[in-house]
N, C-alpha and C positions, 0 to 999 in steps of 0.2 A: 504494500500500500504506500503510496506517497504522500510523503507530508510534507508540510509547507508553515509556515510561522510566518505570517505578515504583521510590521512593526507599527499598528496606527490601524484604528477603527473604524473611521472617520469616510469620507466620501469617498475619498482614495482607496482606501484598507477594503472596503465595500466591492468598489469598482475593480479591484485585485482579487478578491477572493471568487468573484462572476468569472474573471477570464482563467484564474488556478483552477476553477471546478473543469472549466471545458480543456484545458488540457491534461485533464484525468488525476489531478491532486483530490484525492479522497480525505485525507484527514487534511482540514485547514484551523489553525488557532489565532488568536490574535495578541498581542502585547498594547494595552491602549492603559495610560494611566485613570481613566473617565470614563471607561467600557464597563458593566455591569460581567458581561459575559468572559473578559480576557483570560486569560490565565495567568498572568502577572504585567507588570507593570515594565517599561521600557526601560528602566534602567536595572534589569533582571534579564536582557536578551543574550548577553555573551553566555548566561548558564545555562537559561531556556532553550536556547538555539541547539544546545547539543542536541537533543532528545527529535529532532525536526532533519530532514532531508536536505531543505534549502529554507531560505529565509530572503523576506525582501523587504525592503523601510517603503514606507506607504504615507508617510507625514509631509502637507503641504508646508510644514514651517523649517526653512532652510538648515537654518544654522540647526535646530533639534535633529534634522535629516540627517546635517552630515557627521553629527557627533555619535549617532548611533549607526551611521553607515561604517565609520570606520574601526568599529568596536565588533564588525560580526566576521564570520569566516566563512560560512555557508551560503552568500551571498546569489542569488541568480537574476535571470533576466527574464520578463514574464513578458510575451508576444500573445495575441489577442490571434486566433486562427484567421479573422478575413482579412489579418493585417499584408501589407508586401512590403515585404524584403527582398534589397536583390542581392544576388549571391556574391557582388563584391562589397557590399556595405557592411561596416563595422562597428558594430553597439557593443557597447561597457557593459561588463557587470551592474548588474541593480538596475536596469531600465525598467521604466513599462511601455510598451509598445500598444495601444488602444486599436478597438476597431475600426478596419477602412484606411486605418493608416499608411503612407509609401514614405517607404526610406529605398530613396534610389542610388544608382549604380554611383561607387565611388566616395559617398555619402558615410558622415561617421558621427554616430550619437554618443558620447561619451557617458562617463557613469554617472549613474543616481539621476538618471535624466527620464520624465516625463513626455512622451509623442501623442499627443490625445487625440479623440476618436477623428479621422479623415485629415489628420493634419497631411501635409507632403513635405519630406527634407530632399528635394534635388537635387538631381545628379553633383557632388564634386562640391559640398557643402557639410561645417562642422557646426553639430548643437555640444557645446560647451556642457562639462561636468552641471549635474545638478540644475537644467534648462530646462525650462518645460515650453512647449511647442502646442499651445492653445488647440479645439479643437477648430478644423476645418482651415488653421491658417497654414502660412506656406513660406518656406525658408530657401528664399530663391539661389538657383543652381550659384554653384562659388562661393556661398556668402558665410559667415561664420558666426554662427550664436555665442555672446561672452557668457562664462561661466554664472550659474545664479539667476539667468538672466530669463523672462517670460517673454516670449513672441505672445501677443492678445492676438485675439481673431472679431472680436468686435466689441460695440459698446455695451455697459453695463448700465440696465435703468432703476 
């Protein structure tokens, strides 16, 4: 059975544990300090994590991300099945790859970085550590996402 320990409960941790069911992660637990259900709390992951297959940080709040991303060893990259990848594109440890998403040829997502549902990262273009790439926005070919940094895809009312 495959297990999976997602770090953060929250919308992320949610929308992680939907794309871990469909590629066959049967036991899923969470770490959320404010979750009713966790199994502990986030700064309890470097012991919790043994007992888990893979692990992934699922926290929108940066700095909390990267301070528990660099505390785990289990670390993986969770891809969404309608997502496209192409076979020279290179993604980090700890991504999540959402659905409809394209990370094309030559194209490199670094880690701890967020691709939300339909975004496109274009051929021969880098999203920086810890970036997240809005849903349905687009990271035009050549261009380079700075570390931390959010591509939006539109406005907020």
């Amino acid at each position: 059975m495959k297990s999976l320990l997602i770090i953060g409960a929250g919308g992320y941790g949610q929308l992680v544990k939907e794309i871990a069911e469909m590629n066959g992660y049967e036991k899923i637990d969470f770490l959320d300090d404010n979750f009713f259900g966790a199994v502990g709390k986030v700064d309890e992951a470097e012991k919790i994590e043994e007992d888990y297959d893979a692990s992934i940080v699922a926290i929108g709040n940066t700095k909390v991300k990267k301070m528990t991303f660099d505390k785990l060893k289990k670390l993986m990259t969770i891809i969404h099945p309608s997502a496209v990848i192409s076979p020279s594109a290179k993604i980090g440890e700890g991504c999540v790859i959402e659905a409809r998403a394209v990370v094309s040829a030559n194209a490199e997502v670094k880690r701890g970085s967020f691709i939300c549902a339909g975004a496109i990262i274009n051929h021969n273009s880098v999203v920086g550590e810890f970036a997240q790439v809005d849903c349905n926005a687009v990271v035009a070919c050549g261009s380079c996402v700075p570390d931390e940094f959010k591509v939006h895809s539109c406005m907020e009312y």
